[in-house]
N, C-alpha and C positions, 0 to 999 in steps of 0.2 A: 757385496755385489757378485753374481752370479756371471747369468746370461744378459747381451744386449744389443744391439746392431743385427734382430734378428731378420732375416727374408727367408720367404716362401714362395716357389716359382712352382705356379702349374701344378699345387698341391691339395687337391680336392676342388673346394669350390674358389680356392685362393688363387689366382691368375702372377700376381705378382705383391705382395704383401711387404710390411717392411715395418718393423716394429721397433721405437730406440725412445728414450729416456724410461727406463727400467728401472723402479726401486724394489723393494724390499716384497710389498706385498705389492700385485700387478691384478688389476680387474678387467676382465674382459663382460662387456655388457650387452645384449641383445636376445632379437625373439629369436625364438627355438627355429632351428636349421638355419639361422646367419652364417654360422659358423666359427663359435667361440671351441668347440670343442675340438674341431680341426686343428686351430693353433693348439689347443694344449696336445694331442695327438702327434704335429710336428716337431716342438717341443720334448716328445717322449722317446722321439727318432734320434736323441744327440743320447741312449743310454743305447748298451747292447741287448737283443731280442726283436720280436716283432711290435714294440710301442704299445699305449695302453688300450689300444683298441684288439691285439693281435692280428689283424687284418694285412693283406695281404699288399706284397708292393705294388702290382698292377689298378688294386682299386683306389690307393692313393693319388696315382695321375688323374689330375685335372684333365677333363675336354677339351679346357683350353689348349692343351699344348699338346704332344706330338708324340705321347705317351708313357714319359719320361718326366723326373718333378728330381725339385731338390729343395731344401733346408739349409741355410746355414746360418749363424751366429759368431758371435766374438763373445769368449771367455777371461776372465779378468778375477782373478782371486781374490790378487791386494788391489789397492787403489795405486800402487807406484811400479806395478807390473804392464811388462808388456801384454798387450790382451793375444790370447791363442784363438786361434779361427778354426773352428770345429765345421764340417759339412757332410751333409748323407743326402745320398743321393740316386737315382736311377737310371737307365740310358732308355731312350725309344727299344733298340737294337735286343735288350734283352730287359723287358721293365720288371722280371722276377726277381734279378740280383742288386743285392743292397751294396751300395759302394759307399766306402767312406775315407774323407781328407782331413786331416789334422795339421795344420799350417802347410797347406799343400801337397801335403805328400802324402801317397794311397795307404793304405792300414786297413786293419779290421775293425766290424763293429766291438768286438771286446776291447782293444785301446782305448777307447770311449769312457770304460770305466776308469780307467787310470785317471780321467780329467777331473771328472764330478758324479757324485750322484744323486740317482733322482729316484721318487716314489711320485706315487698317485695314488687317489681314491674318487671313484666313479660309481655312477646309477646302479651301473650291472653289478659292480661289487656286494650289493648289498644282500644280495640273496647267495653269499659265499659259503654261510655257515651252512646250509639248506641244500649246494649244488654238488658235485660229486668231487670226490678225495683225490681226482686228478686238478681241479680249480684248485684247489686248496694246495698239493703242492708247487703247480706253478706260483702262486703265490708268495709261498715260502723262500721259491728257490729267486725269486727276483727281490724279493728282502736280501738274502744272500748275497748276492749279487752287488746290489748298489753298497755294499759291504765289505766283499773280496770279488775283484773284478774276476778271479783265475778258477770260480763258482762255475763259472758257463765253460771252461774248457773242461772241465770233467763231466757236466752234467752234458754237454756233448758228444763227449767220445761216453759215455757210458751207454746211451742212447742209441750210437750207433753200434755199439758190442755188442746191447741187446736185440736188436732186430738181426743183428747177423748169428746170434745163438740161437733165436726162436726162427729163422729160414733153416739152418741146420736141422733144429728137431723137428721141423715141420717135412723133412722130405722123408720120401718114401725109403729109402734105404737107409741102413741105422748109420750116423755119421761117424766117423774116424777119431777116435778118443783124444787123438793128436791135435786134430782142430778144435774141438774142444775144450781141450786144456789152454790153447791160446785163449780162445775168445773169451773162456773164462777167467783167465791171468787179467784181462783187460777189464770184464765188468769190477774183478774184485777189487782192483788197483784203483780203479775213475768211480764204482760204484762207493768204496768206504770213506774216500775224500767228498763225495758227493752226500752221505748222512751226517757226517763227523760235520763239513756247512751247515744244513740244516739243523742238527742236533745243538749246534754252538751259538746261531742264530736266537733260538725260543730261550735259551738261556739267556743270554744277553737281553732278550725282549723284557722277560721275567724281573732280570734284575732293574729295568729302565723304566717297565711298567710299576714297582711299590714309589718310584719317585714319583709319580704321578699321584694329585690328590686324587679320590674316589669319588668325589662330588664335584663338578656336574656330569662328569662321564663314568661309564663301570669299568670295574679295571676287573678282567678278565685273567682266567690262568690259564696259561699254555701248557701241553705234553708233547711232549714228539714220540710218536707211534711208529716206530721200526718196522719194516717189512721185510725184516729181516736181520743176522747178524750187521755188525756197522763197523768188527777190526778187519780187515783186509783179509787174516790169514783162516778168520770164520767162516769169512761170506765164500770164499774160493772151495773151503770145504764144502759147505753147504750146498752149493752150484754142483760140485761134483756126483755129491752123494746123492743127490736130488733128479740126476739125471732119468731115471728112468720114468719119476712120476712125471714130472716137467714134460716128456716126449709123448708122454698119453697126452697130454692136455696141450701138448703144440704151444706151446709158450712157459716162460721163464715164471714161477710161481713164490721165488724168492728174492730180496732185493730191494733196493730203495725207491722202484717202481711202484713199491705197494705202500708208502708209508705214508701216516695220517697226521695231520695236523689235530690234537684236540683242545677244544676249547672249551671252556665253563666258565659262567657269573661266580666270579666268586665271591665269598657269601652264602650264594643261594645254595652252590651244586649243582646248577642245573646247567645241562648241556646248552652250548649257545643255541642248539638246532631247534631246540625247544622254548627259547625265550622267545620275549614279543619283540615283533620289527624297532620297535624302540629302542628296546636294549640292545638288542643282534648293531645295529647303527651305533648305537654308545660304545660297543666293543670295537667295532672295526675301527670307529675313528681314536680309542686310545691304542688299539698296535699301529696303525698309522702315524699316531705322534710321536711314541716310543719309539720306532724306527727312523722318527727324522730326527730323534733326538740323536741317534746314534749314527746315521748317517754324515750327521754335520761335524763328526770328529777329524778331520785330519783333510779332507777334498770339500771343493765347494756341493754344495749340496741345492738341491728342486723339489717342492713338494706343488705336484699339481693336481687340486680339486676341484672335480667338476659338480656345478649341483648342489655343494653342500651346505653353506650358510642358510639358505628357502628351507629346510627342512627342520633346524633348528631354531628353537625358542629363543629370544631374547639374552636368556643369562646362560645357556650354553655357546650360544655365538661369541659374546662378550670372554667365556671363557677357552673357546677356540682360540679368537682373535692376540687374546694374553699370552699363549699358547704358544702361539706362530712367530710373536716377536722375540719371542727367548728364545727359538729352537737355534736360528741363525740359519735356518735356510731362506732363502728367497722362493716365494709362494705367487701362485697362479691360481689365480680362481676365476668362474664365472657363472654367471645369473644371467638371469632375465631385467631385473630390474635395479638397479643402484639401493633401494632401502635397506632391505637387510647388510650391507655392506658400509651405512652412516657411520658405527661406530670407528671406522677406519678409512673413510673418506677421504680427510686431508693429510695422510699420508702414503697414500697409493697411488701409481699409473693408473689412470682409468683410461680405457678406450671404448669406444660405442663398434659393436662390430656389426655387420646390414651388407647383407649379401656378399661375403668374403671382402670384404673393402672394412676398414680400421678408420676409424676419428678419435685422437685425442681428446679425453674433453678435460 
């Protein structure tokens, strides 16, 4: 057991929601804009980041309320644990900052990860292979993440080292080597901990992915494509020595800003970018399972899929569904309609969802 005792106040079209006998796999069912997807969106709100929408905190609050929304749940690992109460949440007063409570008391969205973690696979995903090498490593770095929670404090401060290197090389006066050398002590420091994640991550996929049979999904190979050196005392070189080009071009042109996720059928060799929507789908959803496989090591773990079952055939379903019950994460999905979802019927929460409002059935 996961998540349960969940509520949603004033969170999209959700006014007041409240979601409790939680098992294992959880269906959420209804027509398109009910709003199945906002619960799993709410849901996405107990990991660190922007949720699987990336969407912004102010378009979260519901009209209902007063421009402010919150989420919260009860977490429960074992069955003879006391359950922890996780909550995120926003004020009218400032609806852009994300606030969050962990049995009461204030923290950050990165404690979050220390509870549990969680993955997703969504519509928009699907054109990942296809959209630009920044998708791709957000991607990566939120695999990471629900991985090693302490992913997002460097992928943070690196981020912000970089905008404060590329404001230096963008002014008009040549900047002080002195400042420099800090800001560069900081990308190479938060920058080499931030590839050495990702680099350790597609490994671990790699290894997680040959345990997976090949049939009925493709099991795809991963590279991690460097933008750069990735030991701490290369990249700080490199930053240095780089500086003159870098100031022509007003921004940082080395670093793990540039780095690519690559993927290939393997088998074929062919880039996923060049495979059919079928296969590009068969790959995403086996790193999606490989990652829950490995997610579910040691913290409770979430996999929440929007959409997915309707697109698959019969005996890809069936071997989803096989899939889902081994990983030992606790799974959310939802559809339009209950069929595709028979084979696992009477072992699920089902609820019918119809205009932000939840019925058990």
């Amino acid at each position: 057991m996961a998540l349960d005792q969940i509520t949603l106040s004033h969170f999209r079209n959700h006014a007041e929601t409240r979601i409790e006998g939680t098992r294992q796999f959880n269906l959420l069912v209804g027509e398109n804009g009910a709003g199945k997807t906002n619960v799993l969106e709410a849901i996405s709100l107990f990991a660190p980041g922007r949720g699987l929408r990336r969407a912004a905190l102010a378009e979260m609050a519901g009209s209902s309320g007063d421009g402010g929304m919150a989420i919260g749940s009860s977490l429960r690992a074992e069955a003879d644990q006391e359950p922890v109460r996780l909550g995120s949440y926003s004020k009218a007063a400032n609806p852009g900052r994300r606030l969050v409570r962990i049995n009461g008391s204030e923290t950050s969205a990165i404690a979050l990860g220390e509870w549990l973690s969680i993955g997703w696979l969504t519509p928009a995903m699907d054109r990942l292979f296809t959209d630009s090498a920044g998708a791709r490593r957000r991607f990566i770095d939120r695999m990471a993440l629900a991985l090693d929670p302490l992913h997002a404090r460097h992928a943070t401060r690196y981020e912000a080292a970089l905008r404060e290197r590329n404001r230096l090389l963008g002014d008009e006066r040549e900047p002080e080597a002195a400042w420099l050398d800090g800001v560069e002590a900081q990308l190479a420091e938060h920058g080499a901990a931030l590839a050495a994640g990702r680099a350790g991550l597609i490994s671990r996929l790699m290894e997680e992915l040959a345990t997976l049979p090949p049939q009925p999904f493709a099991r795809p190979a991963l590279s991690y494509l460097a933008g750069g050196p990735i030991i701490r005392e290369d990249l700080a070189a490199a930053l240095r020595s780089n500086r003159a080009k870098d100031r022509a071009a007003s921004r940082t042109l080395t670093g793990p800003h540039r780095d690519e996720l690559g993927v290939a059928m393997e088998g074929k060799q062919a880039p996923a970018a060049s495979c059919s929507t079928g296969e590009q789908k068969a790959m995403l959803i086996a790193i999606v399972l490989a990652h829950a496989g490995l997610a579910a090591r040691g913290r409770p773990n979430l996999l929440l899929l929007d959409e997915v079952a309707a697109h698959l055939d019969p005996i890809r379903r069936e071997a989803l569904f096989e899939r889902l019950r081994d990983s030992g994460a606790q799974v959310w999905m939802t559809g339009t309609e209950i069929g595709p979802f028979a084979a696992i019927r009477d072992e699920a929460a089902v609820w019918r969802v119809e205009d932000g409002k939840l019925t058990p059935l």
